[in-house]
ZASEKE-988745 format. One record per residue (C-alpha): residue number from 1; residue in one letter; x, y, z. Coordinates in steps of 0.001 Angstrom, whole numbers. Last residue first. Layout:
% residues N
<roke><baza>NUM</baza><doba>A</doba><x>X</x><y>Y</y><z>Z</z></roke>
...
END
This chain:
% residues 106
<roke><baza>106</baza><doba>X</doba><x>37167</x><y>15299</y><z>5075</z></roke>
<roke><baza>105</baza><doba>X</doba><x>35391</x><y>15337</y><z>8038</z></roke>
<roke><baza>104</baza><doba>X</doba><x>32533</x><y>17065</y><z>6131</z></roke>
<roke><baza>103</baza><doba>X</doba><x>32158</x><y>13836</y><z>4045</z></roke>
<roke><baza>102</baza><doba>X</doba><x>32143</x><y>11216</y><z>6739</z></roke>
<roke><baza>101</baza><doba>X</doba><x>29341</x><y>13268</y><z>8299</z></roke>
<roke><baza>100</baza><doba>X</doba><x>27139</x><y>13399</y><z>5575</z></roke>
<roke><baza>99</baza><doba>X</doba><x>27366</x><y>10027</y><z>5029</z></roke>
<roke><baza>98</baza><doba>X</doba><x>24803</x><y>8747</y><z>7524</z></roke>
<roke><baza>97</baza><doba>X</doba><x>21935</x><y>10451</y><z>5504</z></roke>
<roke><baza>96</baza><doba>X</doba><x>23273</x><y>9233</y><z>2141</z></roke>
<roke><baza>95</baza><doba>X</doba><x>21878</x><y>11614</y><z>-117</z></roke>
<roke><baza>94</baza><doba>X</doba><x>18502</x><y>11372</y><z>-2226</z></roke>
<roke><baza>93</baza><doba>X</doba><x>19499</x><y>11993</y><z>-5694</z></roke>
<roke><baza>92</baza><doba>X</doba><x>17215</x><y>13713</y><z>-8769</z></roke>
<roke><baza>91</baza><doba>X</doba><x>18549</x><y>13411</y><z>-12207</z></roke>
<roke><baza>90</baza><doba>X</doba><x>17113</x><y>15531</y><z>-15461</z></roke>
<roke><baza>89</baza><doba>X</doba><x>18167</x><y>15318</y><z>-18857</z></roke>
<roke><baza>88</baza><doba>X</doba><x>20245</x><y>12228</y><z>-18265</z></roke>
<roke><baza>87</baza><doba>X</doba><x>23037</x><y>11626</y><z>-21061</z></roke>
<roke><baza>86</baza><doba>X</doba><x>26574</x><y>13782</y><z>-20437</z></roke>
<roke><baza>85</baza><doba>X</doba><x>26103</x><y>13363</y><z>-16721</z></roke>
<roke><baza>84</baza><doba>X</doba><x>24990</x><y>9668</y><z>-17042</z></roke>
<roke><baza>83</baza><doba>X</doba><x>28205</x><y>9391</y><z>-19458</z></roke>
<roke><baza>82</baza><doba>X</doba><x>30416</x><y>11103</y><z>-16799</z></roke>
<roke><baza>81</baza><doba>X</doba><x>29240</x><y>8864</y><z>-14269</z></roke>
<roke><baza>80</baza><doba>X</doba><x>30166</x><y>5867</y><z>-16524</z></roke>
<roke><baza>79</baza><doba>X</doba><x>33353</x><y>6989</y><z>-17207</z></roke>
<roke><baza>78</baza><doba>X</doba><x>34376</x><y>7225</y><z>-13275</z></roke>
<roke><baza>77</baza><doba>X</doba><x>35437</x><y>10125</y><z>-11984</z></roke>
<roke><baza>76</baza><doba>X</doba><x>38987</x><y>9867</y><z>-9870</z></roke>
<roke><baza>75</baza><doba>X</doba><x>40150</x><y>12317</y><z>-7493</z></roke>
<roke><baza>74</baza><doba>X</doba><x>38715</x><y>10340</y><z>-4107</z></roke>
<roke><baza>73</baza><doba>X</doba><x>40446</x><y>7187</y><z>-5852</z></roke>
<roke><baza>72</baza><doba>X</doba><x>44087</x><y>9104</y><z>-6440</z></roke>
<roke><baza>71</baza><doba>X</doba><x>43758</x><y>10832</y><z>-3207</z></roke>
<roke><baza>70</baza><doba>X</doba><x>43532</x><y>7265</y><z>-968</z></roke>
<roke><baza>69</baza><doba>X</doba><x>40108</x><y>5413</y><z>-541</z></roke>
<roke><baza>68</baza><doba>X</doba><x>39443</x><y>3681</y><z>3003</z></roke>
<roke><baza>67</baza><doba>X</doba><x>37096</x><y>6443</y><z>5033</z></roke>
<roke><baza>66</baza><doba>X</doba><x>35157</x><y>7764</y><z>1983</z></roke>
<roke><baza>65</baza><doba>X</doba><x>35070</x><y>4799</y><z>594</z></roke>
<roke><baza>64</baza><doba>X</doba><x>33735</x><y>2500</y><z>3539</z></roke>
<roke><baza>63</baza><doba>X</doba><x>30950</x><y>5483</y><z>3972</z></roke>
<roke><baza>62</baza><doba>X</doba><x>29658</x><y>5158</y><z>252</z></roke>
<roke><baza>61</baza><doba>X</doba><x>29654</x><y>1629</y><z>999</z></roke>
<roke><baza>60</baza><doba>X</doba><x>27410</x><y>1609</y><z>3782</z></roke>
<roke><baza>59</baza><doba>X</doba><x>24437</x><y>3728</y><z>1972</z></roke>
<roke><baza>58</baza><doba>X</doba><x>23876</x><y>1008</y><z>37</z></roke>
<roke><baza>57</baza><doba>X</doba><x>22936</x><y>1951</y><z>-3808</z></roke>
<roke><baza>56</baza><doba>X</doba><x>19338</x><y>2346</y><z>-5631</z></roke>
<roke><baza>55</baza><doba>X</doba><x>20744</x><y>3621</y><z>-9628</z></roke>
<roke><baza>54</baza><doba>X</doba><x>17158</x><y>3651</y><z>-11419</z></roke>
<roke><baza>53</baza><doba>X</doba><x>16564</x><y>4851</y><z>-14928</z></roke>
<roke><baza>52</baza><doba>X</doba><x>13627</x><y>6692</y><z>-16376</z></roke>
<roke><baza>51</baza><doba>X</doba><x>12487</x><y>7555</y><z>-19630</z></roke>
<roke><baza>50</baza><doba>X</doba><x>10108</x><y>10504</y><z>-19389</z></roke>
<roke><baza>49</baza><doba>X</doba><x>5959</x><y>9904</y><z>-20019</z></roke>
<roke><baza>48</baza><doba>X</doba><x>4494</x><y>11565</y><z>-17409</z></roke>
<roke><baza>47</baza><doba>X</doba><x>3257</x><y>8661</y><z>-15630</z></roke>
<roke><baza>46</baza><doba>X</doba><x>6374</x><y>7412</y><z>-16211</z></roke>
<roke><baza>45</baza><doba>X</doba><x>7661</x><y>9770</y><z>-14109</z></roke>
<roke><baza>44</baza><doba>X</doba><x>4982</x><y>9383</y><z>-11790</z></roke>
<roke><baza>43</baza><doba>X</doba><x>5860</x><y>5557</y><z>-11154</z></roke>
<roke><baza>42</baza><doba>X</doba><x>9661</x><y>6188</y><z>-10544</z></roke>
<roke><baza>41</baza><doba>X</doba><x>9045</x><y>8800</y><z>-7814</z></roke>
<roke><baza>40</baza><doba>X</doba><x>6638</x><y>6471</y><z>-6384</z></roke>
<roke><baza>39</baza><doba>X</doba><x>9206</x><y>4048</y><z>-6337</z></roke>
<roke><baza>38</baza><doba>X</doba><x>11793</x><y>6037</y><z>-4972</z></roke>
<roke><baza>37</baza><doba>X</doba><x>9734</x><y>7137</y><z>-2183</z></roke>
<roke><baza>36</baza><doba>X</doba><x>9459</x><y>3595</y><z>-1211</z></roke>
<roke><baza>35</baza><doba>X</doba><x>12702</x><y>2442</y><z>-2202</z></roke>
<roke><baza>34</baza><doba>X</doba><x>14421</x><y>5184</y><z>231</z></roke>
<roke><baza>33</baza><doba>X</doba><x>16159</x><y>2304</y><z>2398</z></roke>
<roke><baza>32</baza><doba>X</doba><x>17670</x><y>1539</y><z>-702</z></roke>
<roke><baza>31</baza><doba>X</doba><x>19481</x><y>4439</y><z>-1333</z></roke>
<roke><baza>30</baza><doba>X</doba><x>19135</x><y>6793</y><z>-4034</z></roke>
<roke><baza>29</baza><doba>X</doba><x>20113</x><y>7562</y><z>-7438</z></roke>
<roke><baza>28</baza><doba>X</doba><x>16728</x><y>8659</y><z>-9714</z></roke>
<roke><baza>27</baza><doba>X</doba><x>17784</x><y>9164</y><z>-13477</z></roke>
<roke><baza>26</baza><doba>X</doba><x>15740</x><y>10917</y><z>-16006</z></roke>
<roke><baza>25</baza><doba>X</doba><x>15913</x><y>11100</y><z>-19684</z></roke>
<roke><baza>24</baza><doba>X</doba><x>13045</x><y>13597</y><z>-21075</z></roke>
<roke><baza>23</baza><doba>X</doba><x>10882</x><y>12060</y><z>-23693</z></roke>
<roke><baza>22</baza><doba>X</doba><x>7393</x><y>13214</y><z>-22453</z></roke>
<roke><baza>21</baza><doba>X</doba><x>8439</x><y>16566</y><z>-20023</z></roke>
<roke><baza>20</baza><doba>X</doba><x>9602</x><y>16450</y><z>-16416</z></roke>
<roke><baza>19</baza><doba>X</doba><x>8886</x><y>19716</y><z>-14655</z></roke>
<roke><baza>18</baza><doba>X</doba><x>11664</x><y>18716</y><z>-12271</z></roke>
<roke><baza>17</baza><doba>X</doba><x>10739</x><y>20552</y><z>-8999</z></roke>
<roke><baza>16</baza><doba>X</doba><x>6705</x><y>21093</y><z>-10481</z></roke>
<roke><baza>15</baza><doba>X</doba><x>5474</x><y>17919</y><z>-11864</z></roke>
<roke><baza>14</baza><doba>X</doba><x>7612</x><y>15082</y><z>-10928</z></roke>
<roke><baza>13</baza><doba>X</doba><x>8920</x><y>16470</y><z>-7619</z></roke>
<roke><baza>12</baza><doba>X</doba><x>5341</x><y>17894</y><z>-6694</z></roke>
<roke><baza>11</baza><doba>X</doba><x>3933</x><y>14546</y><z>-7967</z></roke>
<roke><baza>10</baza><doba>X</doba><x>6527</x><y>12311</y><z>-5677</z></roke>
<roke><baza>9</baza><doba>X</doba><x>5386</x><y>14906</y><z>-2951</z></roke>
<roke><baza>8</baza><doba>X</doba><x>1797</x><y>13871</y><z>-3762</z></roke>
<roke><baza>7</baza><doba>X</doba><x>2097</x><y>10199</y><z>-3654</z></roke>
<roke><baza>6</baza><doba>X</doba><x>4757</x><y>10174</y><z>-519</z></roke>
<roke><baza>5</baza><doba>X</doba><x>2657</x><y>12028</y><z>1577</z></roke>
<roke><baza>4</baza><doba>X</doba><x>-343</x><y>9253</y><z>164</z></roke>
<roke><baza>3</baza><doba>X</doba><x>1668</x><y>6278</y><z>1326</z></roke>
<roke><baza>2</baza><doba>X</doba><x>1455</x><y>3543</y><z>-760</z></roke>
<roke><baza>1</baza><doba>X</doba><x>0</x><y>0</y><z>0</z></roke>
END
């Protein structure tokens, strides 16, 4: 069953935020424990007709990186976050919420 908050603010992000259009490219990155906004995030957009692509990651290994990599790994972009860069019209991303922390330290 879906939460109604999470109906209409997945609308307002859709709709107004984003203004998706038919044919727009549109990535959602999140993590998993957001699958339930994702998901309604997911369904509007094709309500409106964009092509969208998920990336749902685990929160964890965003903090084991930013406390194990050395310079040359925090420096480095990968090519296929360049491409979605280069491809997506439109990409909405929910931040780690334990990350934030990791990242300011640094």
């Amino acid at each position: 069953m879906s939460d109604p908050r999470q109906q209409k603010l997945a609308q307002v992000l859709v709709h107004y935020s984003l203004a998706l259009k038919p044919g727009d490219k549109f990535i959602i990155n999140g993590p998993a424990f957001a699958a339930p906004l994702i998901y309604e995030i997911y369904r509007e957009a094709v309500r409106a007709g964009a092509h969208v692509t998920t990336n749902i990651s685990l929160e964890e290994l965003q903090e084991v990186f930013f406390q194990e990599a050395n310079d040359e790994q925090l420096a480095y972009v990968s090519e296929i976050d360049t491409l979605e860069v280069e491809h997506y019209d439109v990409s909405h991303e929910r931040p780690c919420a334990r990350c934030w922390h990791v990242v300011k330290g640094l």
